[in-house]
N, C-alpha and C positions, 0 to 999 in steps of 0.2 A: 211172534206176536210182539209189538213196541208195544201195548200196552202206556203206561201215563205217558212214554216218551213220544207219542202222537196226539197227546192229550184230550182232547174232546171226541177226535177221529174214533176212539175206543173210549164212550164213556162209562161202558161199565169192564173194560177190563186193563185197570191197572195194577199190572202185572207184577210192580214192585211190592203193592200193599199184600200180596198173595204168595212171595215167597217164604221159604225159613229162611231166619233172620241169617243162620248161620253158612247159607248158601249167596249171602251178596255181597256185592261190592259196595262197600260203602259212596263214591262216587257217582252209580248209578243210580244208587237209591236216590241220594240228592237229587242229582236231575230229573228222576223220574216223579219223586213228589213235588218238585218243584212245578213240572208241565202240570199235573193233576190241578194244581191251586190255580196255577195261570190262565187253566181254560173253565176254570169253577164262575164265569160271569161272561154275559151275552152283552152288547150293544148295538145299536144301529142307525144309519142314518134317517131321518123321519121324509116320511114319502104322504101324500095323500091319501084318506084310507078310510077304513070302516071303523076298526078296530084297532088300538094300541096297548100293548105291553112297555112299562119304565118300570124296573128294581134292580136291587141290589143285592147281592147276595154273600155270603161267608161259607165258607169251606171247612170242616173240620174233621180230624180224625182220632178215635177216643174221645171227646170231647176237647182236642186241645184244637186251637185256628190255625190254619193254616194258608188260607189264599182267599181276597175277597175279589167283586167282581160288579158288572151290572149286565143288564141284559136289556133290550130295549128291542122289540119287533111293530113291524106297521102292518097293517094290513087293507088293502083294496080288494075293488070288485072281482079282478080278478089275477093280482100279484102279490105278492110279499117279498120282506127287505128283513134282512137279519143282521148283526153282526156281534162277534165277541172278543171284548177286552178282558184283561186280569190280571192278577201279579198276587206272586207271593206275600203271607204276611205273618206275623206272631211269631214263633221260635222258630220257625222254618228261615226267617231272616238272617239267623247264625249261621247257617249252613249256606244258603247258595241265594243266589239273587235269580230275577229272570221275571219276564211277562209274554202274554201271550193277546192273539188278536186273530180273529175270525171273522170274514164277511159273507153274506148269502143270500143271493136271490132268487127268484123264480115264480113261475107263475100256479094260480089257484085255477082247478076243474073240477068244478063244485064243491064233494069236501074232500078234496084230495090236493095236498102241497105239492109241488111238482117243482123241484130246484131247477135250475139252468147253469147258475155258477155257484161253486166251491172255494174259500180258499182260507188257508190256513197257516198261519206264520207265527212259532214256539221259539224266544229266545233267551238263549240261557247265556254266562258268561262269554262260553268257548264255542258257543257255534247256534248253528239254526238248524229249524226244522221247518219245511216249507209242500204242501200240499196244494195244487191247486186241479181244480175240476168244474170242463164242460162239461152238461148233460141235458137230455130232450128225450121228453117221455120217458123217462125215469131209465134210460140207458145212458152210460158214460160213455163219451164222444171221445174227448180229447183226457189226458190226463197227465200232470209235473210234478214228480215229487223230488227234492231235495235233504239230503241226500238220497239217490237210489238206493232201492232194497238191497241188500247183500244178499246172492244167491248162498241158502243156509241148507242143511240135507237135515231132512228131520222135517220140515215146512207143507204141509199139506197146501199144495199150488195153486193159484188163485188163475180160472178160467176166463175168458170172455164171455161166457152164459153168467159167471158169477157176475158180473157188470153192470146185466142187464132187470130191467124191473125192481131197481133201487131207490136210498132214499141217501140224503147225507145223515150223520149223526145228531147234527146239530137240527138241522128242521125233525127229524126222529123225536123229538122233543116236545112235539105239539102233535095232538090228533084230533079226527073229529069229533065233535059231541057225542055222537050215536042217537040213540032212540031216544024224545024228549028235551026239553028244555035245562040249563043247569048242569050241572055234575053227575052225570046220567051213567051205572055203572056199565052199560053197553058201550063206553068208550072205553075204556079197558079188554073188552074181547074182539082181541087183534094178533095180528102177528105183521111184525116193521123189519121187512129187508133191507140191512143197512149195506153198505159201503164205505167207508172211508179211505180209501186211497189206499191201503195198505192190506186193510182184512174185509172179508164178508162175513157178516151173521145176520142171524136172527133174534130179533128180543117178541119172544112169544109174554102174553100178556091176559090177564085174566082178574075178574074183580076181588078184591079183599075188602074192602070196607067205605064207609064213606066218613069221614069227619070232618068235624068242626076246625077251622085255622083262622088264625089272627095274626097280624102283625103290622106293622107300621102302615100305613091304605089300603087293609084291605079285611076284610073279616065276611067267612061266608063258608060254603060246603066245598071240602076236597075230594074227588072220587080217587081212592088206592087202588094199583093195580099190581100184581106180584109181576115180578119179572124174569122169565127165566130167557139166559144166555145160551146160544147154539150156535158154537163156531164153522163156517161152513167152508173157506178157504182162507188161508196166508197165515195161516196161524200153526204153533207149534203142537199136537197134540200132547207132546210126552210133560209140557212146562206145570209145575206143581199150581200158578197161576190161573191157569186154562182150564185144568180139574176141577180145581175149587169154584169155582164163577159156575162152571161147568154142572154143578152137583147140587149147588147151594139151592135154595128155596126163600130166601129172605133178603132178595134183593125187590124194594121197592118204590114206586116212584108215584107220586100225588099230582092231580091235573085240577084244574081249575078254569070256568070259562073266562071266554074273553068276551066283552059285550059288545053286542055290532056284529058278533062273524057266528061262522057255524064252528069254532074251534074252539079249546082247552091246551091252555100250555102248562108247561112242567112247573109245578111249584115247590117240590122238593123230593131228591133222589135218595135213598140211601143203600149202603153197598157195605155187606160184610168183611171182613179183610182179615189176614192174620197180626197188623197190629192193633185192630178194633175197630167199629161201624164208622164207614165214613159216611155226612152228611153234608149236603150241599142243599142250603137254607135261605130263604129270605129276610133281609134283616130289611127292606124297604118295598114294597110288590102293590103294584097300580095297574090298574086295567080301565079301560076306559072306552066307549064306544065316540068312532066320528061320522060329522055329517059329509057324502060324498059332496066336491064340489059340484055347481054346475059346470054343465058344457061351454067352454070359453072364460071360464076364471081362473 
């Protein structure tokens, strides 16, 4: 399992924040928090639409910063455009440099996201990490990852069935409303087949609570929903990583609508770890509904 070193590809299993300390390599860990910050913010190119998502986000763990970001999705009648930039930042800066950049499109069937394209490109000093993925009807077509996987013995095998009735990680991040208008906790009872080029699971999902959030544009209801992690292929069963994520119960992630769509995106993640709860926040978060054009403008 790459875990942060695929960075968004697994966004809740970074694998570095879950070992003991006294089992790593100090270089990987760099790099591997380094990917974590870089993929901690989304952007995209602005498309004609219903609905738009613009923020910004901070990254932190234990409460110290460590990677900020933005995030920006569009949405029409029946597509959407996603992409993410990010880069390290605050004392993680001493250690290692690097940024990260994610693009994603695909089209909307009613309220179900349906990507088309994938791709994913994590740069650190001494090298890249590059994913990219065709998909139609939530089966992966084509697929490029750079570097390839290294055949590991231990790795629970990733199938062709695993491929197929997926979602990427990064659209994983938006779901529908559910039952009613708002922050409705029937978005949260789900279960999201991810994919990312590397590993399958499942982030099964269920409600915890609904609260109140504020911050730079935007103030209004969060539906919580607990998140449990189920690794289902490419991943190592024995990694102290993969248990942990694997067992925990207090991994949680906050949705928010978007006005104009039948959707709710992620307004904040947070993820247990053995060096303390990482959080991935809004420090700027705007939503906004748009008018479709007419036909021929």
């Amino acid at each position: 399992m790459k875990g942060v070193a695929t960075v968004w590809q697994n966004p809740l299993v970074p694998d570095v924040l879950f070992r003991k300390v006294n089992n790593m390599k100090a270089k990987r860990a760099r790099r591997l928090l380094m990917a974590l910050a870089a993929i901690a913010a989304l952007s995209a190119s602005p498309v004609a639409a219903q609905g738009a998502l613009d923020a910004n986000y901070q990254l932190s763990i234990a409460g110290l910063p460590v990677g900020t970001g933005a995030w920006k999705i569009d949405f029409a009648d029946d597509s959407y455009a996603m992409a993410v930039t990010g880069k390290v930042s605050g004392l993680l800066q001493a250690i290692s440099t690097g940024d990260g950049t994610a693009a994603i499109r695909g089209g909307i069937a009613g309220s179900r996201l349906s990507p088309q394209s994938y791709m994913l490109n994590v740069r650190t000093r001494k090298k890249a990490d590059v994913v990219q993925m065709a998909l139609a009807n939530g089966a992966v077509r084509q697929i490029a990852i750079e570097p390839p996987p290294e055949p590991k013995a231990g790795i629970v095998p990733l199938t062709e069935a695993h491929k197929r009735g997926v979602i990427d990680p990064i659209s994983a991040a938006v779901v529908p409303r559910g039952n009613g208008d708002g922050a409705s906790p029937d978005a949260c009872q789900r279960t999201i087949p991810v994919f990312d080029g590397r590993q399958r699971y499942d982030l099964t999902m269920s409600y915890k609570r609904t609260e109140k959030v504020r911050t730079a544009g935007f103030e209004g209801n969060a539906v919580v929903c607990r998140v449990l992690y189920n690794p289902i292929g490419g991943y190592e069963p024995q990694k102290s990583g993969t248990k942990f994520l694997k067992e925990t119960k207090d991994i949680e992630m906050a949705f928010v609508p978007v006005p104009g769509t039948r959707f709710l995106a992620m307004y904040r993640i947070q993820i247990p770890t053995f060096f303390g709860v990482a959080v991935l926040e809004p420090t700027r978060f705007q939503v906004s509904a748009k008018t479709a054009r007419p036909v021929g403008q």
